[in-house]
N, C-alpha and C positions, 0 to 999 in steps of 0.2 A: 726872205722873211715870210715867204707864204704858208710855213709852220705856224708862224708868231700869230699871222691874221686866222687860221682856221680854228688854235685852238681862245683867240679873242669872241668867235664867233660861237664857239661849245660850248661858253660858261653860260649858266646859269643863273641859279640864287647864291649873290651876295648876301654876309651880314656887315650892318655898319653897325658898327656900337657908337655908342653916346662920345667917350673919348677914348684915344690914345691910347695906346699900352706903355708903359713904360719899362725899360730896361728889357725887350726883348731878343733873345738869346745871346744875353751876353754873358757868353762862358766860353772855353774853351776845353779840350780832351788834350791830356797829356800821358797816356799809356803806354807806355813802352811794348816793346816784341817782344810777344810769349810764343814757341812754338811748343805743343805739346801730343803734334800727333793726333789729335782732332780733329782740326780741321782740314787734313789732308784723307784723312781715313775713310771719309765718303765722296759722293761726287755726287753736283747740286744741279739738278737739268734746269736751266735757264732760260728760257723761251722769249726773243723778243719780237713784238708785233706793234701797229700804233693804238692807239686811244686817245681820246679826249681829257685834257689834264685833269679833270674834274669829273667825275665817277658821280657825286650823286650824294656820298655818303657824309663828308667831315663840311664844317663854315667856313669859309673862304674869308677871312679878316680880312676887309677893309681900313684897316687905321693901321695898317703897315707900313712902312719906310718905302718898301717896294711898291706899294699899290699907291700910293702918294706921288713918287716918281712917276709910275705910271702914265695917272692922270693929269701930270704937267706937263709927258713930250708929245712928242705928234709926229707922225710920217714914221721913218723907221727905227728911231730911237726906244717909240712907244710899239711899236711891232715887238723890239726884241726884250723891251721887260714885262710884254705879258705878262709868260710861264711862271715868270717869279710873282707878281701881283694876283694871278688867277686861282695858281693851284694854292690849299690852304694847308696852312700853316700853323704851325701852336701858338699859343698867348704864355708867354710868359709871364709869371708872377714871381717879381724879385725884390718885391717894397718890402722894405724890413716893417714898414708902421704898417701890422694886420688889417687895422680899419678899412688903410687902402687899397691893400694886395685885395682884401675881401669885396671892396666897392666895385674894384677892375674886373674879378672874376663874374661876379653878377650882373655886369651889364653885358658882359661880351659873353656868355652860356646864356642868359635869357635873350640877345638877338640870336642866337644859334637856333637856341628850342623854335623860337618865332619861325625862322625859315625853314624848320622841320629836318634840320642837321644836328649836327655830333657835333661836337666842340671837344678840339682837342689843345689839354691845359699842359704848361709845365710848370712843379714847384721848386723855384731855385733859391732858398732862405737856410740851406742847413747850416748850422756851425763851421767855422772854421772850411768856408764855401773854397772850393775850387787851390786848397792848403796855401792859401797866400799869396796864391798867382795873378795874372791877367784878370782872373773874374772874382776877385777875394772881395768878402761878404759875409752876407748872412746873420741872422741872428743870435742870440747868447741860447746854449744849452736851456736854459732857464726858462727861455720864452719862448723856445721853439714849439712845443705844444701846443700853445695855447694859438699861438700864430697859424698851424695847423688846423685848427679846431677854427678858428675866425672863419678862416679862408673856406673850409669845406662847407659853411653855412651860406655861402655866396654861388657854389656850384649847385645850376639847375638844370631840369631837361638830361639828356644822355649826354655822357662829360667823359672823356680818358683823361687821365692824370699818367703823365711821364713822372717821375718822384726822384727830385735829386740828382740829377746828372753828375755823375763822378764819383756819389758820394761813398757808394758802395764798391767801386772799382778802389777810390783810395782811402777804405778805411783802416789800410795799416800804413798811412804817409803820414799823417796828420793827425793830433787830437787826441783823443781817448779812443780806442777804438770800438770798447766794449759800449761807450755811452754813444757812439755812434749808429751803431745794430740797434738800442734797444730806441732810441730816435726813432731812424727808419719804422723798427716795426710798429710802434705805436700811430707814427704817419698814415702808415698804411690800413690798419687797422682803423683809424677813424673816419679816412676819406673812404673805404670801402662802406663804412656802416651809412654813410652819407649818400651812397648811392652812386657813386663815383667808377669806373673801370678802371683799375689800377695797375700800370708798370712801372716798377722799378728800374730803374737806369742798372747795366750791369756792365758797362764798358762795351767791350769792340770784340773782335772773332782772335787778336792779336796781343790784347792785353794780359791777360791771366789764363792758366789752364780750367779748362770747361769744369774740372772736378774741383777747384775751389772758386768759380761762380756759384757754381751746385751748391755748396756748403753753404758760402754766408747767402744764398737766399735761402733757403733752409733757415737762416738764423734771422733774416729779418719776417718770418713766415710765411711762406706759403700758399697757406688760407685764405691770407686778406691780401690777396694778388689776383690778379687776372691773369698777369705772367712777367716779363720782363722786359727792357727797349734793350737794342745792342746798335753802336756807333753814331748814337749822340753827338753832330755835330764832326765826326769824323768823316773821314774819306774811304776805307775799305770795302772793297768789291761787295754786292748784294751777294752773290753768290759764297764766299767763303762766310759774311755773318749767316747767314741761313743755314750753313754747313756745321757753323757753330752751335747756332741755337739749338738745335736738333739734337745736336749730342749732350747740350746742360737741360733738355728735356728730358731725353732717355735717362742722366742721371738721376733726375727729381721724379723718374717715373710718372711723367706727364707734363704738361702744364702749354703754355701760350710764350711767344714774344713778338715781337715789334721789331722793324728793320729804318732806321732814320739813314733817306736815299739822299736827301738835300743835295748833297756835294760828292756825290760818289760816282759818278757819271766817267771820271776817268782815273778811276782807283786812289790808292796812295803812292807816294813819293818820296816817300821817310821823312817828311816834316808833316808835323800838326796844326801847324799857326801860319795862317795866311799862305799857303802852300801857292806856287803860282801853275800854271796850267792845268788847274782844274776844271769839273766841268758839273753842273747840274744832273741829278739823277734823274729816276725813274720816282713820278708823279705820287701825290697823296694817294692811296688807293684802299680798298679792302681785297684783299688775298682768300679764294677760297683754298686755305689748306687745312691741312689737321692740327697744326702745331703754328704757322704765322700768319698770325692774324691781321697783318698789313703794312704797307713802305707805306712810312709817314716822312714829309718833311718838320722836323721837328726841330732844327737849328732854324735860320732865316739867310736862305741865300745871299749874300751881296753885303751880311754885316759881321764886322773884321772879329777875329778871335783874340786882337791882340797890338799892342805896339809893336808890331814882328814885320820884316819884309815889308818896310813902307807904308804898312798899316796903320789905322788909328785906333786909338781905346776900345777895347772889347765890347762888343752890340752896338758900334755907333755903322750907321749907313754906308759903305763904302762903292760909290756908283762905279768906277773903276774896274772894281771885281766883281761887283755884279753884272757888267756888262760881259766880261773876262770867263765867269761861267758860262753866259746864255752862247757866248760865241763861240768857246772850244766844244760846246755839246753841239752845236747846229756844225760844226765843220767836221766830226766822230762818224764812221760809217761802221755801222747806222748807227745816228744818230742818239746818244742814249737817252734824248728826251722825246717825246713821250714814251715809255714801255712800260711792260706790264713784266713783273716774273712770274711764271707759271710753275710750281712746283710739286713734285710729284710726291703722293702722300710719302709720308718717315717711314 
């Protein structure tokens, strides 16, 4: 555990918010395998070395499941959930009543601004959330807007918004499809005018071909994006989502994305939900490249996707498997926590 205690001893500035987050990342990715010649078609130089799980850049939530656990074991119990407590995490926002999704975001971006970080947000309220599954939810078409519009007044300081998880990957599963693009882009259009960095969730490197990502983000707009997240709570290698993003750049003729490393430390296993020998990825970080803009942990290590494989309720704490990541990354050579990818410009 002498990982556990060097990088206990790297971190720096915590924020603590006033309270709790509630319902965070409980959702799950359900995409199926796309193969489409994409992702094969280039090759992604991966470079690992160590670092400190904590770069500097994003807030390190304190009113986590993880960091809560933390603070309660001792000896080497609390060695091995550092990594999960330390490195930072997104806030989920999944209250259907705006007041209070918007109450949660404002207290937890203004400790962020305070300790001179990023606060990185996910909004998870769309319609007909997650088609009925594990994380089914969300608000009525109706009031999604305005739910939008609440929440975005609560975001202060420098904020990334993840937008949606799923939502755009399964907008032809579920619902109206068309009411669901014009959703999204209005989403995104108002949290951008708000001042927000905006990614839209676009699935995984596995789920859909690169050229109808391309499309429906084209249809949720462009403009009012910063760029897009790829494997949201999944498990697939950093290197093929990077292999991916790259190529639904080249299609959009430019643009950003975001790689969520949380659990991808020892790839996929053809299950989505509660997959067992998994392992913790590569750290919150910023990526200097031309097109990814950085591995973010944007699920939350250690809480379950699902009543699947002995799991409990989606986003509830599962110490079992959070113990079950930190240990298959620390016995991996090398170890795939801490690293950094290093990628070489598109």
């Amino acid at each position: 555990m002498a990982l556990a205690a060097a990088l206990v001893a790297a971190s720096t500035t915590l924020v603590a918010p006033a309270a709790a987050a509630t319902g965070a990342s409980a959702r799950t990715s359900t995409g199926t395998s796309v193969t489409d010649g994409s992702v094969a078609a280039r090759q992604v130089t991966v470079e690992v070395r160590p670092r400190a799980q904590d770069d500097g850049t994003f807030a390190v939530d304190t009113a986590t499941s993880a960091y809560a656990a933390w603070r309660a074991a001792t000896g080497a119990a609390k060695e091995q959930l550092a990594p999960l407590a330390l490195t930072p995490t997104a806030r989920w926002l999944t209250q259907k009543d705006p007041a209070v999704a918007r109450a949660d975001a404002l207290r937890y971006t203004t400790a962020a601004r305070d300790a001179g970080r990023t606060a990185l947000v996910v909004l998870y309220a769309i319609p007909d959330r997650d088609c009925g599954s594990y994380s089914a939810g969300g608000t009525s078409a109706e009031a999604y807007g305005a739910w939008v519009r609440t929440v975005a007044t609560g975001l202060v300081g420098d904020v990334w918004v993840v937008l949606e998880p799923d939502a755009l990957a399964m907008v032809d599963r579920c619902g109206d499809g068309e009411t669901r693009l014009r959703l999204l882009r209005q989403a995104a259009a108002d949290l951008t005018a708000a001042g927000a960095r905006v990614y839209v969730d676009a699935g995984h490197a596995r789920w859909m071909p690169a050229a109808t990502a391309a499309a429906r983000l084209r249809a949720v707009g462009v403009e009012n994006l910063a760029g897009f997240a790829l494997n949201t709570s999944n498990f697939y290698p950093t290197a093929d989502n990077v292999t991916y993003g790259r190529r639904v750049v080249e299609l959009l003729g430019g643009g950003h994305f975001v790689v969520d490393t949380s659990r991808n430390g020892a790839g996929h296993n053809g299950q989505w939900c509660n997959p067992p020998g998994r392992a913790i990825g590569a750290p919150t970080q910023r990526v200097p490249d031309v097109a990814l803009d950085a591995l973010l942990w944007i699920k939350h290590p250690g809480h379950s996707d699902g009543t699947c494989n002995g799991g409990p309720p989606a986003g509830t704490w599962w110490p079992d498997q959070a113990r079950d990541l930190v240990a298959t990354a620390a016995g991996r050579d090398p170890a795939p926590f801490p690293l950094v990818v290093a990628c070489p410009p598109a």
